[in-house]
C-alpha positions as CSV (number, residue, x, y, z in Angstrom):
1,X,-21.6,32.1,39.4
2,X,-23.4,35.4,39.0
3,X,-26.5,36.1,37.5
4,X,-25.0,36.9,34.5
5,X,-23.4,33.9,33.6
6,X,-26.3,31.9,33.8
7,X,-28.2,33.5,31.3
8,X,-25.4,33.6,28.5
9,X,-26.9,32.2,25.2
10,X,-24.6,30.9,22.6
11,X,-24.6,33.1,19.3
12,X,-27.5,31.9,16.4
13,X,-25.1,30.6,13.9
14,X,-24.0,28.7,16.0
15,X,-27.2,27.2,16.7
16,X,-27.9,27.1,13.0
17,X,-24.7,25.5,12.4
18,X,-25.3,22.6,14.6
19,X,-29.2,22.1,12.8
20,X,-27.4,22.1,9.7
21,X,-24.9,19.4,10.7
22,X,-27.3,17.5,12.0
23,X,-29.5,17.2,8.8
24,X,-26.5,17.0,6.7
25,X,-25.6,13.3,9.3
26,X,-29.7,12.9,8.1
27,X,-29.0,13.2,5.0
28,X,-25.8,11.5,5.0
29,X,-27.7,8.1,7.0
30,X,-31.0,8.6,4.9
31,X,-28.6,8.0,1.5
32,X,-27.1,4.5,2.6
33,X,-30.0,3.1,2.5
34,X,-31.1,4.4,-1.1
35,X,-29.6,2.0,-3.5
36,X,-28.2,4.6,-6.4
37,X,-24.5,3.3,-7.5
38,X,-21.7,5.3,-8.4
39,X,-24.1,8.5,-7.3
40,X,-24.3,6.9,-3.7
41,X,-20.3,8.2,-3.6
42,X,-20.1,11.3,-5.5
43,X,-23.4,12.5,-3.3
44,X,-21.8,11.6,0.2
45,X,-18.7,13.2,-0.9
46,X,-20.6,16.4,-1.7
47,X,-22.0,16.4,2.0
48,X,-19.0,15.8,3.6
49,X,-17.5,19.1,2.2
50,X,-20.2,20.2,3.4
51,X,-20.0,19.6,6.7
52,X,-16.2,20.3,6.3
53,X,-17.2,24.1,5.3
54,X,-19.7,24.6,8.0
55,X,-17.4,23.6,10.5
56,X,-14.5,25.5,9.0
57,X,-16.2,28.6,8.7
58,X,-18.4,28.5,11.9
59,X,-16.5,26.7,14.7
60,X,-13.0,27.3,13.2
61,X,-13.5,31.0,12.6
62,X,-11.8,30.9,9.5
63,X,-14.2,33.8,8.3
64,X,-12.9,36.2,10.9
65,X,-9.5,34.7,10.5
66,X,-6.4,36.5,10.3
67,X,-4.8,35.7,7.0
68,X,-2.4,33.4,8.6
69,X,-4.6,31.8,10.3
70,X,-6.4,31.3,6.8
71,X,-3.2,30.2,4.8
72,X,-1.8,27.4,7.6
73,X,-5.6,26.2,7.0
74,X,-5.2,25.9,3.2
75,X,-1.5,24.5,3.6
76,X,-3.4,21.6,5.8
77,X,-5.9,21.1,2.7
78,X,-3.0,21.2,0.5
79,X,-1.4,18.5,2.6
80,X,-4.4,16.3,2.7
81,X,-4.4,16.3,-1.4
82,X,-1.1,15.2,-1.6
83,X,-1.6,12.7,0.8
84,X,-4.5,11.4,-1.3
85,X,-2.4,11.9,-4.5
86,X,0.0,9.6,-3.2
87,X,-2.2,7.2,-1.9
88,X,-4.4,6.7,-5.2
89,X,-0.8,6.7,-7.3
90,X,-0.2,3.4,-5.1
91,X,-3.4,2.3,-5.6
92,X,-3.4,2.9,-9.5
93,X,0.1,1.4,-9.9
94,X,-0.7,-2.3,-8.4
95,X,-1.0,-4.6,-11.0
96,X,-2.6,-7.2,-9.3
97,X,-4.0,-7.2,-6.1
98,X,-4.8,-9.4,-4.6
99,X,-2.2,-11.6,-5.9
100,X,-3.2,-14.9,-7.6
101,X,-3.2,-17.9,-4.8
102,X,-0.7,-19.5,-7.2
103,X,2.0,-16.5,-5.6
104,X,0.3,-16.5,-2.3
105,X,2.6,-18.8,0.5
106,X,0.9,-21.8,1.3
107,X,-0.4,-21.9,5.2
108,X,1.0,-24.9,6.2
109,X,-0.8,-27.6,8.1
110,X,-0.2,-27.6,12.0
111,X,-0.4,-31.4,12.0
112,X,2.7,-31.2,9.7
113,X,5.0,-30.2,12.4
């Protein structure tokens, strides 16, 4: 190692990146413990893009990106949503579920046997 390499400093947003994800995880543990519905969701959501964003933009380099780089990016995003789509279209399409216990199979008793 020279003497150089020891005194290499990271860049400041990068710094400032990693304060803000930590108080965003704050943030994030802070509101599980603060009773507020529906809101608790919506509000957790909101931080985790967030986080997403700052880590996109600073770690990723998506801001510097090429526009390649910045399109196979989005395709992933776009990816993600349809993934969800499908998911919550399952989801939304169940009529019952849990099925009643009168459709459930009976467990059968080991002493039976």
């Amino acid at each position: 190692m020279t003497a150089n390499s020891r005194s290499w400093k990271p860049p400041a947003r990068l710094g400032i990146a990693w304060i803000g994800l930590v108080l965003l995880l704050g943030s994030t543990v802070s509101l599980s413990f603060v009773p507020l519905g529906w809101e608790n969701t919506a509000i957790a959501l909101f931080i985790a893009f967030a986080k997403v964003a700052i880590v996109a933009v600073i770690f990723m380099e998506l801001d510097k990106g090429k526009a390649l780089v910045r399109i196979f990016a989005l395709a992933g995003l776009v990816w993600l949503a349809i993934m969800f789509w499908f998911v919550l279209n399952d989801y939304a399409t169940r009529s019952e579920f849990p099925p009643p216990a009168a459709a459930r199979p009976a467990l059968s008793d080991s002493s039976d046997h």
